[in-house]
C-alpha positions as CSV (number, residue, x, y, z in Angstrom):
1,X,52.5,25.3,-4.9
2,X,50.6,27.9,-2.9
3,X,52.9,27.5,0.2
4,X,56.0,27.6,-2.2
5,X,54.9,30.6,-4.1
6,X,54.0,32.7,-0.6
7,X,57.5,31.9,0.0
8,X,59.3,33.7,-2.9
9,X,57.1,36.5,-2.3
10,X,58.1,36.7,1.0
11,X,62.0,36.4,0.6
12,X,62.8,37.5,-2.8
13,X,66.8,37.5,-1.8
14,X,66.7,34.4,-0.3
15,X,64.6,33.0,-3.6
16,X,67.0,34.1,-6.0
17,X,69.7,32.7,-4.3
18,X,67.7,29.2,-4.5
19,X,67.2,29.8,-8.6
20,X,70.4,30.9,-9.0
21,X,71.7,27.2,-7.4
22,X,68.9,25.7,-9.3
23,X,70.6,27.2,-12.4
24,X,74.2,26.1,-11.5
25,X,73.4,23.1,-11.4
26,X,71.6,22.8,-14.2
27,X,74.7,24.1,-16.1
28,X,76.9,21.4,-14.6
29,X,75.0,18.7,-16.2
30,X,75.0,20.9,-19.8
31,X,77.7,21.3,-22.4
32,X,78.5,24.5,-20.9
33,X,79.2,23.2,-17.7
34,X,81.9,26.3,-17.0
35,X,78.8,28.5,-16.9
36,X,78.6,27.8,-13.2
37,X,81.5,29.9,-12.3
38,X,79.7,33.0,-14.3
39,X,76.4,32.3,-11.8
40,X,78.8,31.3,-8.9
41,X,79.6,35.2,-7.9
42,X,75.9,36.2,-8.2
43,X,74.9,33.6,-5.6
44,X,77.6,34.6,-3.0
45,X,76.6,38.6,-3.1
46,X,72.7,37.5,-3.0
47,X,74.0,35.5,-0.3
48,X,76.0,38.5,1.6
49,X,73.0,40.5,0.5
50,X,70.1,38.4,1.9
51,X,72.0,37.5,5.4
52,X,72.6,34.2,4.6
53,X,76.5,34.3,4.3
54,X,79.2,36.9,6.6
55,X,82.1,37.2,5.3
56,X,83.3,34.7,7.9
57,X,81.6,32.1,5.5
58,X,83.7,33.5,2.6
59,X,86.6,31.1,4.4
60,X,85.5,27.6,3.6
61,X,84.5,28.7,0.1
62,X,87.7,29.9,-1.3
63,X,89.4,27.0,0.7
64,X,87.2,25.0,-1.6
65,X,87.6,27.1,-4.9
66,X,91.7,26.7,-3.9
67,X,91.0,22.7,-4.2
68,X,88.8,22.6,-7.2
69,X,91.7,25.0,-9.0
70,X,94.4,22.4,-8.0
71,X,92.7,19.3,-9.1
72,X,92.3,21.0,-13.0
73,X,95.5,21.4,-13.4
74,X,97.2,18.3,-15.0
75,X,100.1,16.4,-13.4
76,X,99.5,17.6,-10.1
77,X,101.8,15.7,-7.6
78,X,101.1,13.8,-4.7
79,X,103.0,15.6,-2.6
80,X,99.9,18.5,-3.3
81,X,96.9,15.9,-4.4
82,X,97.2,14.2,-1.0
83,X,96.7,17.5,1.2
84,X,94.2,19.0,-1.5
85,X,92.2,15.7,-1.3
86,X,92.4,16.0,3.0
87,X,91.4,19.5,2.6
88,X,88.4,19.5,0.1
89,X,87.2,16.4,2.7
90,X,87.3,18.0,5.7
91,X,85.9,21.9,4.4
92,X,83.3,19.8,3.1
93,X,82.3,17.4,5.9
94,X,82.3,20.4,8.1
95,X,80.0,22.4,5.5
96,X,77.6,19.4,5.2
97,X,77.3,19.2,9.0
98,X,77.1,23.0,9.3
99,X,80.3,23.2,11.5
100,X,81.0,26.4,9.9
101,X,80.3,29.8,11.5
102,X,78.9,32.4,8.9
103,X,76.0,30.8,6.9
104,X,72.1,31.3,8.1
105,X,70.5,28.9,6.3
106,X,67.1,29.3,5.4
107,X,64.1,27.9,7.5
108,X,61.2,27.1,5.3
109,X,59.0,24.6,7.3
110,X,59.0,25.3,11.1
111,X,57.8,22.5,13.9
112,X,55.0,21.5,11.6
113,X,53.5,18.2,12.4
114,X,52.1,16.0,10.0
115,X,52.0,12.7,10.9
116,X,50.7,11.3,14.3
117,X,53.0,10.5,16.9
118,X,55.4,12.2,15.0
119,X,58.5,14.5,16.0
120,X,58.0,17.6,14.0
121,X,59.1,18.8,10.4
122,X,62.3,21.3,10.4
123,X,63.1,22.3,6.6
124,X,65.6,24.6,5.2
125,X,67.4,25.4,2.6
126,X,71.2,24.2,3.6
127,X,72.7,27.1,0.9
128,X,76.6,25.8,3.2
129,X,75.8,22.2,2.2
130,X,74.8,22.6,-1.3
131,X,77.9,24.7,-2.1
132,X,79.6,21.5,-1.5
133,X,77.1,19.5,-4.0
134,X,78.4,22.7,-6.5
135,X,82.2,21.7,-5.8
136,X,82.1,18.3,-5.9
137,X,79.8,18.0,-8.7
138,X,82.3,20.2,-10.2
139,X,85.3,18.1,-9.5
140,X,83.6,14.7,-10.7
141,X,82.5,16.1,-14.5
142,X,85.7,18.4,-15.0
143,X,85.8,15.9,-17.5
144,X,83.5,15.6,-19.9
145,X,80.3,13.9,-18.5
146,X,77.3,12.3,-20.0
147,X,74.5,11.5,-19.0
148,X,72.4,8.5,-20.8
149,X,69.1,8.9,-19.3
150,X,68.2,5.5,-20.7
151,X,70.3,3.5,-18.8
152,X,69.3,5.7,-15.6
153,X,65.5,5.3,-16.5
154,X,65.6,1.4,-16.5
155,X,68.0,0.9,-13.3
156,X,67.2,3.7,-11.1
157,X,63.4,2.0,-10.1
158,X,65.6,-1.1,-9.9
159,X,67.5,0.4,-7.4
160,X,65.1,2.6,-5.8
161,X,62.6,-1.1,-5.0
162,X,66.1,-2.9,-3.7
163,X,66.2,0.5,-1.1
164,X,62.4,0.4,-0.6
165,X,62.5,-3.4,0.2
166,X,65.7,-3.2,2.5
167,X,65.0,0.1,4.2
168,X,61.1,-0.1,4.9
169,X,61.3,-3.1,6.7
170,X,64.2,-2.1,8.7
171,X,62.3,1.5,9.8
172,X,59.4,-0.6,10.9
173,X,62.0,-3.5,12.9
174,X,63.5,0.1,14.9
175,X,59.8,1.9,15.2
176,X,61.0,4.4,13.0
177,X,57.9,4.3,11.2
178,X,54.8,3.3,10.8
179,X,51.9,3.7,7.5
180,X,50.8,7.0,7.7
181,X,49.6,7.9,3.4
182,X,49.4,11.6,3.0
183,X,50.2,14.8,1.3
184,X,51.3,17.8,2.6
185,X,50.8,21.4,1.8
186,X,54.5,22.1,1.5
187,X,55.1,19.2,-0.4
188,X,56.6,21.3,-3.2
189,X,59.0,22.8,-1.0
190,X,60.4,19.2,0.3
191,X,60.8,18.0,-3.0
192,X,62.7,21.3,-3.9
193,X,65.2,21.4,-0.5
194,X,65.2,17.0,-0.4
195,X,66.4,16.4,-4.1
196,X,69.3,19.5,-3.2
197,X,69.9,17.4,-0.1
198,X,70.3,14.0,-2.4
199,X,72.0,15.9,-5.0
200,X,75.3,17.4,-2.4
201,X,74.8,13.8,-0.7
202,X,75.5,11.2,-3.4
203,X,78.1,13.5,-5.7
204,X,80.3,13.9,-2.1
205,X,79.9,11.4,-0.6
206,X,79.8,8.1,-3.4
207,X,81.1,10.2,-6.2
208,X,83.9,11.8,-4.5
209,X,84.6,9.6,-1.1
210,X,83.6,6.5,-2.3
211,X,85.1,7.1,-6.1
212,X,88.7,8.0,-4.8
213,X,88.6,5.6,-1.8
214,X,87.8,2.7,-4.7
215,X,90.4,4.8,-7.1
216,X,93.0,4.4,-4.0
217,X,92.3,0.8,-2.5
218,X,91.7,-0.7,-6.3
219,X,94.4,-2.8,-6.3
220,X,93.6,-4.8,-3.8
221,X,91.4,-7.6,-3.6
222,X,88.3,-6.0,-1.4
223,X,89.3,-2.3,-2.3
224,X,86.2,-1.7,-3.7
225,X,84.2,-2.8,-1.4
226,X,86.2,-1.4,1.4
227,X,85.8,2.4,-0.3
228,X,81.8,1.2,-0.1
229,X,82.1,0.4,3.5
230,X,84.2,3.7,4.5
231,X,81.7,6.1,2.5
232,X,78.6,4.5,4.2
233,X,80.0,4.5,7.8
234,X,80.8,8.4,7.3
235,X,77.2,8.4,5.7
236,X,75.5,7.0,8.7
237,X,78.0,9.4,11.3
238,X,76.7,12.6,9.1
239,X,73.2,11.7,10.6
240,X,74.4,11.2,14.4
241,X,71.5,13.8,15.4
242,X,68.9,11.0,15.4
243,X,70.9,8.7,17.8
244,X,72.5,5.4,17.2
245,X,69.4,3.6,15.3
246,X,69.1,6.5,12.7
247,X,73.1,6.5,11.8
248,X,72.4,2.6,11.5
249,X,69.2,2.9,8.9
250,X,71.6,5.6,7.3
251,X,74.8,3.2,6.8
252,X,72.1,0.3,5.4
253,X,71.3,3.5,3.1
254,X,74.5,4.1,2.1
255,X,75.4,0.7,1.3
256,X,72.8,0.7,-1.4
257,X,73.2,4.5,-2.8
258,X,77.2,3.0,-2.6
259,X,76.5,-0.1,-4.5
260,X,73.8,1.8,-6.8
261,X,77.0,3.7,-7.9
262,X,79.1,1.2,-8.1
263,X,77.4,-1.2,-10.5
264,X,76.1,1.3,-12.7
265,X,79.2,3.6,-12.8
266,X,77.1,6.9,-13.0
267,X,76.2,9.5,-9.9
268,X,72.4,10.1,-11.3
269,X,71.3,6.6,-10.2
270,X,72.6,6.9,-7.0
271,X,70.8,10.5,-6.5
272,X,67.4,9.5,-7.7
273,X,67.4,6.3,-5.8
274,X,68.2,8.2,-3.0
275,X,66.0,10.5,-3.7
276,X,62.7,8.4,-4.9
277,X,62.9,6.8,-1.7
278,X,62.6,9.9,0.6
279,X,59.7,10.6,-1.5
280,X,58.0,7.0,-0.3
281,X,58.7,7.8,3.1
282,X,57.5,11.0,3.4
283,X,54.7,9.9,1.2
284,X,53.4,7.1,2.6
285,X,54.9,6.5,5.9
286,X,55.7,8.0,9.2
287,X,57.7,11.4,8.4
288,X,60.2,12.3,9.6
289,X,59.7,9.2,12.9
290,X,57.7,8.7,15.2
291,X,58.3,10.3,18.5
292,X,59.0,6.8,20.2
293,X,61.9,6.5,17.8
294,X,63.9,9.0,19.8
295,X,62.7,8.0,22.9
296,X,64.0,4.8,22.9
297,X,66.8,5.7,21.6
């Protein structure tokens, strides 16, 4: 809390544009879920403001505001859906990989090392990426949304123990990881920037890829499971930075954020089972790898 809190103090700009996020997003998952685009503004003139965004960055968000206009309006054709869909995919893919010129995201943990052995902790707050969590989010409730917290309460730990029991053992297999229990002093601050990671992760890339992929392909027999496969390959590619084994652990990842979403038809599993087991690793594991990881690789 202390770390957080020296933080804020120390970049007021920068923290406001965090709570103003915070607060979008909270409004998405409200019944006044238009009250984004009222806080929307605000965050891009803290954002010019602070040195986070130049204009330049301005580019890739109206291409996205463009995109989210066209799919509200009703009986949109093809011959525009297609290229919108195209579009909104590739602005966005490019956002979450921070292709983009024009954003400074900001660096909140620098080369801090706390696990031994361990390659050292990077953290920011990726302000390009979650714009794209604001977008898509946007795009998959422009219908009215619910959420039924009962339903998430009893299957996300279901999910989140199929991930742990799948993913822990495979980290180990790739000397990824080893036990290493411990907290951290910025703990708060990970929580914060990893759920925002989890949250722009799982509504792109399993509510939006793998929705409209399954949407597309439902006809046929394996469509499905196809849209599954396609959404956890791109998954595992977005983390290429770690080498071939970490885009591997990522695609396993995927597979079960994918089929988290799948079988229980809502985007809140799949984030907090994506999320609750970042928490274990960091937790009680080796975090982010071991050194030897990357070596190797």
């Amino acid at each position: 809390m202390r770390y957080f809190l020296s933080l804020i103090r120390e970049n007021l700009l920068s923290a406001g544009m965090l709570f103003l996020l915070i607060a979008m997003l909270i409004t998405l998952w409200s019944d006044k879920k238009h009250l984004w685009m009222w806080l929307f503004p605000f965050f891009i003139v803290a954002g010019l403001l602070a040195g986070r965004f130049s204009l330049t960055a301005l580019c890739p968000v109206a291409t996205l505001g463009i995109c989210l206009y066209l799919y509200n309006k009703e009986n949109l054709s093809t011959f525009i859906r297609v290229p919108c869909n195209i579009i909104f995919f590739v602005t966005s893919f490019s956002l979450i990989t921070h292709l983009f010129p024009g954003f400074t995201n900001w660096k909140v943990v620098s080369n801090e090392i706390i696990s031994t052995d361990a390659i050292p902790v990077n953290l920011y707050f990726n302000f390009d990426k979650a714009i794209v969590g604001i977008f898509s989010l946007a795009i998959l409730f422009r219908n009215h949304h619910s959420i039924i917290w009962k339903d998430i309460i009893k299957k996300a730990p279901l999910w989140t123990g199929i991930a742990i029991l799948f993913m822990i053992p495979l980290s180990f297999l790739l000397g990824y990881v080893r036990w290493d229990p411990k907290l951290s002093p910025f703990m708060l601050t990970w929580i914060i920037a990893n759920f925002l990671t989890c949250i722009t992760e799982e509504a792109f890339f399993r509510g939006l890829v793998q929705g409209r992929l399954t949407s597309l392909l439902g006809n046929y027999r394996w469509g499905k499971f196809l849209g599954l496969a396609i959404a956890s390959i791109l998954f595992g590619i977005l983390h290429y930075p770690g080498g071939i084994k970490y885009i591997l652990l990522a695609t396993v990842a995927g597979f079960i954020y994918g089929s988290a979403y799948m079988k229980t038809k809502n985007i809140e599993t799949a984030i907090f089972t994506h999320f609750f087991l970042n928490v274990v690793h960091f937790v009680w594991f080796t975090y982010p790898a071991l050194t030897y990881a990357f070596i190797s690789n």
